[in-house]
N, C-alpha and C positions, 0 to 999 in steps of 0.2 A: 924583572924580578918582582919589583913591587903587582904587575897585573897578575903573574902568577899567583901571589899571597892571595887578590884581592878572589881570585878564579875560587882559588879552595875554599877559603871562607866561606864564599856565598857557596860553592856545593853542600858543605858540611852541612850550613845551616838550610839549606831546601829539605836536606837526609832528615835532618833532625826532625825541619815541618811535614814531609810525608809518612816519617813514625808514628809522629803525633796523630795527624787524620788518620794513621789507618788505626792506632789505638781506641781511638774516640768512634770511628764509625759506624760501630755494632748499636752503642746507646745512642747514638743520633738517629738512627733506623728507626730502634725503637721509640725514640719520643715524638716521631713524624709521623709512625704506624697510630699509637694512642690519640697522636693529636687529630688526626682523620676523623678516628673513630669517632671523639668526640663531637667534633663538628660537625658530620654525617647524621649523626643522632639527633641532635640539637637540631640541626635543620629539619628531620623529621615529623618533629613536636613544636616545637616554639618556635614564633615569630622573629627573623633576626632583622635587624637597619638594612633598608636598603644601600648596598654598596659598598657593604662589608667585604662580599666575595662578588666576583665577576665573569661571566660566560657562561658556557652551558650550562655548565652544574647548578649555578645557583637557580635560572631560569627554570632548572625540571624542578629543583628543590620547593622553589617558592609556590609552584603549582601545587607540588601536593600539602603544601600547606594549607593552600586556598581550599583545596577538597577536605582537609581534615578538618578544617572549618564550617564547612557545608552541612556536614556531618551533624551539627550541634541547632539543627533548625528547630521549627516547630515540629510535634507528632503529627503536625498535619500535611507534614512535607515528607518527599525521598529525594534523601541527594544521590547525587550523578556520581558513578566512580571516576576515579581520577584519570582511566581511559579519557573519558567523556572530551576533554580537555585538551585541545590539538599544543605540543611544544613549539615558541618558541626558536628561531634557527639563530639566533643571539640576544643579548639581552645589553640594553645601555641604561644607566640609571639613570642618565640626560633627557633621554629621548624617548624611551617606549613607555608606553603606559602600563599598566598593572594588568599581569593577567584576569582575565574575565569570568568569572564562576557564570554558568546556566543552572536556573532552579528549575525544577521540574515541576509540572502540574498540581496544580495542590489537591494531593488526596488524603482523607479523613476516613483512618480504619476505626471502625467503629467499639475495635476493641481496646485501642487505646483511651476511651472513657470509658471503662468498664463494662460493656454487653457482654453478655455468657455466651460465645457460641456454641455449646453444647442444647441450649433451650433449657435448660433446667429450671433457673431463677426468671424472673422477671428484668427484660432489657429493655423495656420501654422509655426509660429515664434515660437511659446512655445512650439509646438510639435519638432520642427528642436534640439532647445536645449536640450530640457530630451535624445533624441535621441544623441545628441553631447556629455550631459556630461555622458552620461552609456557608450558610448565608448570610454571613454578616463578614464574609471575610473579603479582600481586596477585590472592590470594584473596575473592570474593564469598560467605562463608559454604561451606554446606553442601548437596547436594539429596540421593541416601540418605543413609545412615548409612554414614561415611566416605568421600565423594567428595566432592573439594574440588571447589568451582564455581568455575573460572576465568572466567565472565562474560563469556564467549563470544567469547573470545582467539582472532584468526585467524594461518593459516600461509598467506602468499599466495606461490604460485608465480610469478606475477607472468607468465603465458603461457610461461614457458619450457619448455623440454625439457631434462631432468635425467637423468645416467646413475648409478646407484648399486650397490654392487660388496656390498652386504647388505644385509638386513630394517630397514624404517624403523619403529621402534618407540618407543612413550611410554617415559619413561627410571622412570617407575616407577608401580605400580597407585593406585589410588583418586585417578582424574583426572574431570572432567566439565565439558561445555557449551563444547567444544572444535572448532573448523573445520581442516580442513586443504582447499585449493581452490586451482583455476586453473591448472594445467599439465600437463604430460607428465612421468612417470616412467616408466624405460627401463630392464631389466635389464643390466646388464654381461657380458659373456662369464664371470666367474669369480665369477657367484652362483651362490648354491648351491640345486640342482636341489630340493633342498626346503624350498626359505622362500618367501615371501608378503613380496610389495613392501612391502604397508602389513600388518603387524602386531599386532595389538590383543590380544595375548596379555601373560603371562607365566610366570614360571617357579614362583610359587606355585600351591598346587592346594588351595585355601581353598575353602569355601560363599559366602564374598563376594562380590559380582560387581565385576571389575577396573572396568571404565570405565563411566559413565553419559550421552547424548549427547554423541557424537562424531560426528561429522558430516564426512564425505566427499564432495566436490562440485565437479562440472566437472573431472573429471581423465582422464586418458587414459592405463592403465597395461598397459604391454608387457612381457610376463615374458621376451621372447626366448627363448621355449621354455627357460625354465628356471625351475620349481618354479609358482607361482600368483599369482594378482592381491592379493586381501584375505583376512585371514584374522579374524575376530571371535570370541573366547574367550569365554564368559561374563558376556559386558556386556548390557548394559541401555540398552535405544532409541539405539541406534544408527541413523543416517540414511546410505544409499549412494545419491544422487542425482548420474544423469543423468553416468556414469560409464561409457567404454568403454574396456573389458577385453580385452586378444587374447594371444594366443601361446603360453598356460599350456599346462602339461602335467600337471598335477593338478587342481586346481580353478579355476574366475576367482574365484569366492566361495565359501568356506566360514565356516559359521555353527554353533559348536557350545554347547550350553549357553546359560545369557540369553535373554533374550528380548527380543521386540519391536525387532528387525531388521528394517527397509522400507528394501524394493531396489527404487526405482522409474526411470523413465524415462531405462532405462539399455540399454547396448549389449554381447554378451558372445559371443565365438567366439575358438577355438583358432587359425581359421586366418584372415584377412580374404577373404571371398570372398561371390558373393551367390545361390549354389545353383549348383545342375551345375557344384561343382569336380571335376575328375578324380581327386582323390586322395579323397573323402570314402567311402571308405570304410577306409581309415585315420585316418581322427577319431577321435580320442579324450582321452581328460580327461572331466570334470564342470565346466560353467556355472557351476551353485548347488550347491552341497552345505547342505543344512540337516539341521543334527543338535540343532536346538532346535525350544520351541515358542513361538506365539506369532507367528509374524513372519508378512511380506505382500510380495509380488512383482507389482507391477505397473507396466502397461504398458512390459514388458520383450521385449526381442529378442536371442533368440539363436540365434543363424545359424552356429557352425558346434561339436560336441563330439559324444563317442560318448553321452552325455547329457546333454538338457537341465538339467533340474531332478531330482537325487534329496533325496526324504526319507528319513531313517531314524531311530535312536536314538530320542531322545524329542520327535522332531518332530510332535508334534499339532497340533491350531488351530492352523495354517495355511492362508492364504486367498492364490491366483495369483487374478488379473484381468487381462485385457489381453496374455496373454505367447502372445507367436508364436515358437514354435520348427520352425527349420528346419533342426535341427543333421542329424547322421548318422540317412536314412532308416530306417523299419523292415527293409525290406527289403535293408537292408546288417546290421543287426546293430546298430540305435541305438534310443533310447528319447526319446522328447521328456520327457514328464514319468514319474519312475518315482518309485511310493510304496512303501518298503520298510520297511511301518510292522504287521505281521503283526497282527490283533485290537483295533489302536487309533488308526485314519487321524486322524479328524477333520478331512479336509482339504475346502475347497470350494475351486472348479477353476469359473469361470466368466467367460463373453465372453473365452475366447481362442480361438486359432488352430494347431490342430498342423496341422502345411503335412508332409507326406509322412512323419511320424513321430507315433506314438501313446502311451495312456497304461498304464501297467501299474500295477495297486494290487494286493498281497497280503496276503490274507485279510481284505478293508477292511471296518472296521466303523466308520459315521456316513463315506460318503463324500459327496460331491455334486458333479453335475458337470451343468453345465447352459449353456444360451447359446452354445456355443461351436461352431466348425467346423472339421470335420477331411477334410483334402485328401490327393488321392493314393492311396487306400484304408488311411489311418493309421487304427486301429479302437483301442479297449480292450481290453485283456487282463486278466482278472481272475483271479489265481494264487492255487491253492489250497496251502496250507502245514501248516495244520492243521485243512483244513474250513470255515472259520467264515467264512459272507456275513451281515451285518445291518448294516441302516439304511444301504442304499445308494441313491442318485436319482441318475437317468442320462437325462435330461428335456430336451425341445425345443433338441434339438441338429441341427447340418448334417453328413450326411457326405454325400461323392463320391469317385467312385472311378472304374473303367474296365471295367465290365462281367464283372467276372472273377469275380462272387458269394461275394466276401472279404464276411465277416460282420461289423457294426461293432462289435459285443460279441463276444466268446471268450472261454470256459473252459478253463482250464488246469489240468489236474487229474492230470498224471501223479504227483503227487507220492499225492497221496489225493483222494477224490471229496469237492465240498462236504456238508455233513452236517447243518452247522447255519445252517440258511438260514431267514431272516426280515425280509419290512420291507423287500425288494426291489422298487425301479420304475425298472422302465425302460419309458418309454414315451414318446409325441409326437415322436416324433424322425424328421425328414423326411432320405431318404434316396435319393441317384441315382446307379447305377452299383453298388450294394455292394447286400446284401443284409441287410434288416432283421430285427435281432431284438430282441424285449419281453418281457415279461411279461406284458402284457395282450396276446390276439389275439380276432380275429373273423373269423366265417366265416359261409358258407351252403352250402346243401346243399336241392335238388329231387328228387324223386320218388314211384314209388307204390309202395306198400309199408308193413309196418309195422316197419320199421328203418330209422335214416338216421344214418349215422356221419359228425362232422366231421374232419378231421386237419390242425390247428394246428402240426404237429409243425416246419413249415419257418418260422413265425415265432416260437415260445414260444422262450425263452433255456433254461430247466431242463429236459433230458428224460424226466421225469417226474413235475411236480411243480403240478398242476393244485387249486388248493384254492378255487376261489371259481367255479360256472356261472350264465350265464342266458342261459336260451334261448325262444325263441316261432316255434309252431308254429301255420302257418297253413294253413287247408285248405277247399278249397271244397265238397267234401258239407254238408248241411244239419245233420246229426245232431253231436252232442260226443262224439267218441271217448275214452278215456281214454289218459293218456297221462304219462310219465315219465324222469327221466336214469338210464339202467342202467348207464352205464362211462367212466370216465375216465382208464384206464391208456395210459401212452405217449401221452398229450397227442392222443388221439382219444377224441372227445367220442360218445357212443353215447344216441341218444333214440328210443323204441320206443314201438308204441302197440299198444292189445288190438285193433286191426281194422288192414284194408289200408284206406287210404285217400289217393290223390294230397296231397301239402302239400309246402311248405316250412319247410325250419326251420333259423332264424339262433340262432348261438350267441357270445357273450361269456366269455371263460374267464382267470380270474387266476390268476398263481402269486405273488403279494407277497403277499398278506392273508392 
């Protein structure tokens, strides 16, 4: 009796306790739903203790904390979205360490200090800063000896068009691994006729070289006819890619000193125009000026200055590929490539294009010039200064021209005649319209007789400097006549035999070897 009482009681009262929870469970929902929300929230914005919450959730939660935190860097940074960010497959507040934010590259838009990319106002001030504070910003060691590595710090233009009223330059030497990229720079009416948009100089004149990788890229710089495009002092690998340059009235590039400057797949004229402008023959300026050695020009077009590309100073090893110049013809008084490098060229000059303007080397010694085609009747000019031709190839090249028996090689010797010549070839070189001249010729010559003179003289290059023959002499009498080379003055070849007898005789004559 008594288990029975005790049986109902406790049913009655479980009846009573599952009344009660099921009355109560609609506002206990709800205060679990809000209380989510809250925490949810909160975890999205502010920082909570670690170890508050635990496992998954709190792991992705605290992530994107970390990213919304990111977020709050310098203007001179872009944080990484909270993709970026790999989760977590549990989290222990014991044991794992703190998720790991990555910063990203430090880049410096240059709109963020005030530049106008429209070009309207003057942005030289805001440009001078972003440029000031990327080079002063967190050091990566060393690459020479004394160039801090900035770690490959960008200056992003960010597409605009920027007018600048002076020379934009590093605020002080020994900088490197540096970008500047992405927009238009515009000379101002009150630059000055001789400065250089972009800079890369300074005012010491040390053996040290100022800057090491700097890198120029994707820009577009207008001198407004006043002074030049880039100017590089004595650094060290510098990079100008994919860069067009107009308006200059001195140089678009100049390169002096340092080395290992590659100007590639870039664009470079005084005037914008794309041949038969009316005025080209007032073009003038220099494209490149290189007064170093070392550096490389390729797949470059320059279409309009009174010279393409000059060498001079201590510009040796030097190697153009790819470069079509169609600045001011020759026949206006222009030069596509000129080497003004007297007894020590070293330059190779191969697979480009002088389009209606040629090359000129003085006194080149280790020149090479090969692959390439020249239009118009653009020819080579080789100037004499103080005599001296050695170790030049001038080899399987195109010229055309109009019938007018312009010669694709010339010597220029009013100065003095070549004297010391050696280890000259010019040869293989297909040619239509212009008239070919080598060093290697060949010829033939019929008759009866016991003299047969050949005269090479309208294709040898040197007029008189025949050092290597071979000739064969063929004849149809039975008997073996004797027979030998008796003359080879003025590039006619003289083969005589002790009888008359009808033959032929083909001859091969060098003057390189």
């Amino acid at each position: 009796m008594l288990c029975m009482i005790k049986s109902s009681a406790r049913y009655t009262l479980e009846r009573e306790m599952e009344e009660t929870m099921a009355r109560r469970a609609p506002m206990l929902s709800m205060i679990m739903g809000l209380l989510c929300f809250f925490v949810i929230h909160v975890h999205g914005d502010y920082p909570l203790p670690v170890g508050q919450f635990s496992g998954n959730h709190y792991s992705d939660q605290i992530q994107k904390l970390q990213a919304f935190k990111a977020s709050f860097l310098r203007h001179d940074s872009v944080s990484l979205p909270p993709s970026s960010i790999s989760p977590s497959p549990s989290f222990s507040s014991a044991s794992a360490p703190a998720p790991a934010v990555t910063r990203s590259p430090r880049v410096y838009h240059v709109t963020s200090y005030g530049a106008d990319p429209t070009g309207k106002t003057d942005s030289t001030e805001a440009l001078l800063r972003a440029i000031s504070e990327a080079s002063q910003g967190l050091s990566n060691g060393y690459l020479m000896q004394g160039i801090v590595n900035l770690g490959g710090a960008r200056i992003n233009l960010d597409g605009g068009s920027y007018m600048i009223s002076r020379p934009l330059r590093l605020p002080t030497a020994g900088l490197g691994n540096l970008m500047i990229h992405g927009g238009t720079i515009k000379a101002s009416d009150v630059f000055p006729t001789d400065g250089y948009l972009i800079d890369l100089s300074t005012s010491s004149n040390n053996d040290e070289y100022n800057y090491e990788y700097i890198t120029l890229r994707d820009l577009m710089l207008d001198s407004n006819y006043r002074g030049g495009g880039i100017q590089v002092i004595n650094s060290l690998r510098t990079g100008i890619d994919n860069c067009y340059i107009a308006h200059f009235t001195t140089n678009g590039i100049l390169v002096q000193r340092g080395h290992e400057t590659y100007i590639r797949n870039s664009f470079l004229g005084q005037h914008i125009t794309a041949g038969g402008d009316p005025g080209e023959r007032n073009f003038s300026g220099t494209a490149i000026n290189l007064m170093g050695n070392d550096n490389a020009v390729t797949d470059v077009v320059i279409f309009s200055a009174a010279i393409g590309i000059m060498v001079s100073g201590h510009g040796q090893a030097n190697t153009f590929s790819g470069v079509h110049c169609y600045n001011k013809a020759t026949g206006f008084g222009g030069t596509g490539i000129y080497l003004k490098l007297p007894g020590l060229t070293q330059t190779r000059i191969v697979n480009s294009y002088l389009d209606y303007t040629g090359i000129v080397a003085e006194d080149p010694v280790q020149l090479h010039i090969s692959s390439s085609f020249f239009l118009g009747d653009a020819y080579i000019l080789l100037k004499s200064i103080n005599g001296v031709l050695n170790g030049v190839n001038i080899v399987d090249n195109m010229f055309s021209g109009f019938n007018k028996e312009t010669e694709i090689i010339q010597l220029d010797q009013r100065n003095r005649p070549f004297k010391d010549i050696d280890q000259v070839v010019v040869d293989r070189n297909n040619v239509k319209g212009m008239k070919i001249k080598a060093t290697v010729a060949r010829g033939t010559v019929q008759g009866n007789g016991s003299s047969w003179t050949v005269d090479l003289n309208p294709t040898l290059l040197f007029p008189n400097l025949i050092k290597n023959v071979q000739y064969t002499l063929s004849t149809s009498v039975n008997s073996f006549p004797k027979h030998a080379l008796r003359n080879v003055t003025n590039n006619r070849v003289v083969i005589q035999s002790d009888v008359p007898i009808p033959a032929i005789v083909f001859v091969v004559a060098d003057q390189g070897k």
